[in-house]
N, C-alpha and C positions, 0 to 999 in steps of 0.2 A: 434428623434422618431416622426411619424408621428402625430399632434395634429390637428384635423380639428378645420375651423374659426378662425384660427387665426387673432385677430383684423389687427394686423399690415401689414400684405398684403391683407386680405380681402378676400382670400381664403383657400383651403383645401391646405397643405402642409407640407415639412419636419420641423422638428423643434426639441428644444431638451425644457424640463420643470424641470427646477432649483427651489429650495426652499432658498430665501436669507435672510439671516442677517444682519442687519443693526446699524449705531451705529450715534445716534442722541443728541444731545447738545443745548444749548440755543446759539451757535455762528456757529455749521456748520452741515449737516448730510453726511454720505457716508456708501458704501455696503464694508461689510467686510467680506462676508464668503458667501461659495455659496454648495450646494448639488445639484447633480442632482438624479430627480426623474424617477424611471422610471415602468412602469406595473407590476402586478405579473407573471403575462401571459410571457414577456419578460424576468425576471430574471431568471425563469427556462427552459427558452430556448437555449440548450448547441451550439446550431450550431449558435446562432443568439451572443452570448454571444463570442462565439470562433472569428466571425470575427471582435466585438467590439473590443476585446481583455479587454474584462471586466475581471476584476481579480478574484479569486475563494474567495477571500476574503470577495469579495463585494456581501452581499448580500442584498435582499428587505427588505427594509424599508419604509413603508407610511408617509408621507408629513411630518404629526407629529411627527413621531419618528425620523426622521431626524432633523427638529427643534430640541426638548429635545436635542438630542447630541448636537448641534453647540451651544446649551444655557451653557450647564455641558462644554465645553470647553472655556468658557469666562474666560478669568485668571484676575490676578491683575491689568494689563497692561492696560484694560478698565474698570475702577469702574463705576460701574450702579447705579441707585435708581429703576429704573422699569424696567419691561419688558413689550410691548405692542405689538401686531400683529394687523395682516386685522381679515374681516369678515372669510377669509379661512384656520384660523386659530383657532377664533375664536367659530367655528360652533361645535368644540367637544366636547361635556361634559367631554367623556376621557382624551383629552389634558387638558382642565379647571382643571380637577381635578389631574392629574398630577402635572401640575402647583401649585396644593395647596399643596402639600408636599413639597413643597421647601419654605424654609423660606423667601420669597420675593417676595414681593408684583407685581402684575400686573393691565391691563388693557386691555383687548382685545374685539374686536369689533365683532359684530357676526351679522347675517342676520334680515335685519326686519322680516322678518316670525319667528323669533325663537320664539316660544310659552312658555308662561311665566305666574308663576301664583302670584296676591298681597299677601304678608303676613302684609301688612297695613290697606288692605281695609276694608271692610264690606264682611262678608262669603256669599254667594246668598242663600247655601243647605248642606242638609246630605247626606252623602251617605247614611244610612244606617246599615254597615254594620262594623263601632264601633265607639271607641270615638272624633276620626278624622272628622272633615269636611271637607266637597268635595269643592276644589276651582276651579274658574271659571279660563282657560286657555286660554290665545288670545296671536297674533305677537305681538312682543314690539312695534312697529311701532304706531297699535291703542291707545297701552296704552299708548306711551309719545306721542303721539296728540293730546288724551283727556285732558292732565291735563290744570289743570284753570291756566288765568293767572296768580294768584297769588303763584302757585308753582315754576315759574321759579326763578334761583336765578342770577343777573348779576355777571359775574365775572373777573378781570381784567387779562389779562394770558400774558403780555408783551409790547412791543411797536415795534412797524410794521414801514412798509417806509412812515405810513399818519397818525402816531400817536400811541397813546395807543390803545392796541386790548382788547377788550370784549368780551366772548360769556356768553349765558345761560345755566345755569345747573338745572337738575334737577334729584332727587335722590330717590332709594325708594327697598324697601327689597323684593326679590322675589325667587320662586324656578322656575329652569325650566326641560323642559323635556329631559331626556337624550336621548341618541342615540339609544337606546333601548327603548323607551318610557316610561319609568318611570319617577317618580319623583325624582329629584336632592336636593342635600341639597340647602340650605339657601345660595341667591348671594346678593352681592347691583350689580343693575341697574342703571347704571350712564347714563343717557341722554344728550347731549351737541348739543346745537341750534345756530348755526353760522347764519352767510350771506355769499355767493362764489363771486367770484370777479363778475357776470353777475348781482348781488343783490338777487339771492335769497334764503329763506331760506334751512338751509341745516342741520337735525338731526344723530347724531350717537348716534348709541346704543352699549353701551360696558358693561361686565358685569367685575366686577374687585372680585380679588384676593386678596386686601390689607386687612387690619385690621379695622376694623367698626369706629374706632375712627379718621381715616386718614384725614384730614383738606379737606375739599370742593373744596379750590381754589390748591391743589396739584393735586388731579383727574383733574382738567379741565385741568390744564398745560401739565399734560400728557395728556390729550385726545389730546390736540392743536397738540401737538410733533407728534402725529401717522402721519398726513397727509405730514409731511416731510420726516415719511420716507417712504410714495410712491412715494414721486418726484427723490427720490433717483432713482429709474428704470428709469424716461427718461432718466436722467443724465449719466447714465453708458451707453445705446447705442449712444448717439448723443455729449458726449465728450471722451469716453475712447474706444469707440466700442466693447462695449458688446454682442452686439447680429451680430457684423460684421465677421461669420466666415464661410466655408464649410468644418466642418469636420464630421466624422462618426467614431469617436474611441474612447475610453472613456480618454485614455491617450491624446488626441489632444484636448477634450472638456475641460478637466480642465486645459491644458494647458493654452489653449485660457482666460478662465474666470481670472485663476491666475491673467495672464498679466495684464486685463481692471482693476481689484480689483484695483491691486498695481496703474496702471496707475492713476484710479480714486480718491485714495488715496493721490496720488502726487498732479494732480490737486488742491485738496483742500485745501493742504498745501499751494500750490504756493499762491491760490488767498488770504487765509489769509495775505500771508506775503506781498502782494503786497497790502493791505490795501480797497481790491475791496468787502471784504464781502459776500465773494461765487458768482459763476456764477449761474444761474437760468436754470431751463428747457425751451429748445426751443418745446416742443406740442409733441415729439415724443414719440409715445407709450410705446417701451421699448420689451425687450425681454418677448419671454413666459415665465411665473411662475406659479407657483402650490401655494405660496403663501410667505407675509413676516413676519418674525418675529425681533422686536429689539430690543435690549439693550436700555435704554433710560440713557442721561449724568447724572452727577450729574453737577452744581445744574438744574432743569428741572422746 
């Protein structure tokens, strides 16, 4: 499908926009499931549809509703403790609240701008117009830069190639605005304050799904986990050749992806057993996505 700017060549060009699954461990991560996404505009186009040889079966679905499925198809064979996505994931209040009907806890990451209002703070005003008061709305981004230092919480999340790893946590109860602009129920706000390998620092904001009573230092550990599984995407173009294909049929596209899965799959096996502790991304972008969603191991 045509996707302009594509980072990875730097221009306007063909491409195809997959929604992936991941499945992420304290010992290795890899892409296990892959959708491809495509326009509404496109799926009800019978002539553009006939030469894909797109099935009558297959019909639109947006980003999210593709996720949901590939989550409800997680069987035994991968036991989870979380589920955690990107920011493009993240960004729904309808996927969030999806999400909270299933008995199992998440973590998902959502844009600094996402407008968020304290159910901790101090109320500024009334509205007016009953027993409610009106709270003040700002991107999370302001609100976890404001707090003091002494909200942050150190927390140990594993040991890394230069020792034990730490980041900052910091937590706090919020509503945000739906996609409709309303007000949402009640989320915790998990903020988590790294360093990136260049030093500097680096905030995500995730709004999670678990149970209010969930241990501090389990949030962070999953928080740590999400950023492995975007490294998951170079890894699949630059050792499996994920994104090395020219096809145009919906039957050649998932052929293609099958293949890398599996291949990627094997991979990983191999370097455990050879005692090398996974291969790492070499820089390379990775194929277009629409967005990821993971399973996270157990233990995490």
């Amino acid at each position: 499908m045509p996707r302009p700017g594509r980072g990875r060549l730097g221009k306007v060009d063909h491409g195809q926009v997959g929604v992936f699954r991941a499945y992420a461990s304290t010992r290795e991560h890899a892409l296990v499931d892959v959708r491809l996404s495509r326009p509404r505009a496109w799926a009800k186009d019978r002539a553009r549809r006939q030469r894909c040889g797109i099935p009558q079966s297959a019909r639109y679905r947006t980003r999210h509703e593709r996720a949901l499925e590939m989550l409800q198809e997680i069987g035994p064979r991968r036991p989870h403790a979380w589920v955690t996505g990107d920011d493009a994931m993240g960004r729904s209040s309808r996927f969030r609240a999806q999400r909270r009907r299933r008995d199992e806890p998440d973590l998902l990451a959502v844009p600094s701008n996402t407008t968020v209002g304290d159910l901790e703070g101090a109320v500024p005003e009334w509205s007016g117009r009953g027993p409610h008061p009106k709270r003040a709305f700002e991107p999370v981004r302001a609100r976890s830069r404001a707090r003091p230092a002494g909200a942050w919480r150190r927390i140990p999340v594993g040991d890394g190639e230069r020792g034990p790893q730490f980041v900052e946590r910091v937590a706090t109860r919020v509503v945000a605005r739906t996609d409709r602009g309303r007000i949402g129920p009640e989320e915790p706000l998990v903020v988590i304050r790294s360093t990136d390998e260049g030093g500097a620092a680096r905030h995500d904001d995730d709004l999670s799904g678990a149970p209010p009573e969930t241990l501090p230092g389990v949030r962070a550990r999953v928080a740590v986990a999400e950023p492995r599984v975007e490294r998951c995407l170079p890894r699949g173009p630059s050792e499996a050749g994920l994104a090395d294909y020219q096809v145009r049929t919906w039957s050649g596209w998932h052929r293609h992806q099958a293949s890398s899965l599996i291949a990627g799959w094997f991979l990983v096996q191999e370097s455990r057993r050879g005692g090398r502790g996974g291969t790492g991304p070499d820089g390379a972008t990775g194929a277009s996505r629409a967005g990821v969603v993971a399973a996270v191991g157990v233990p995490v």
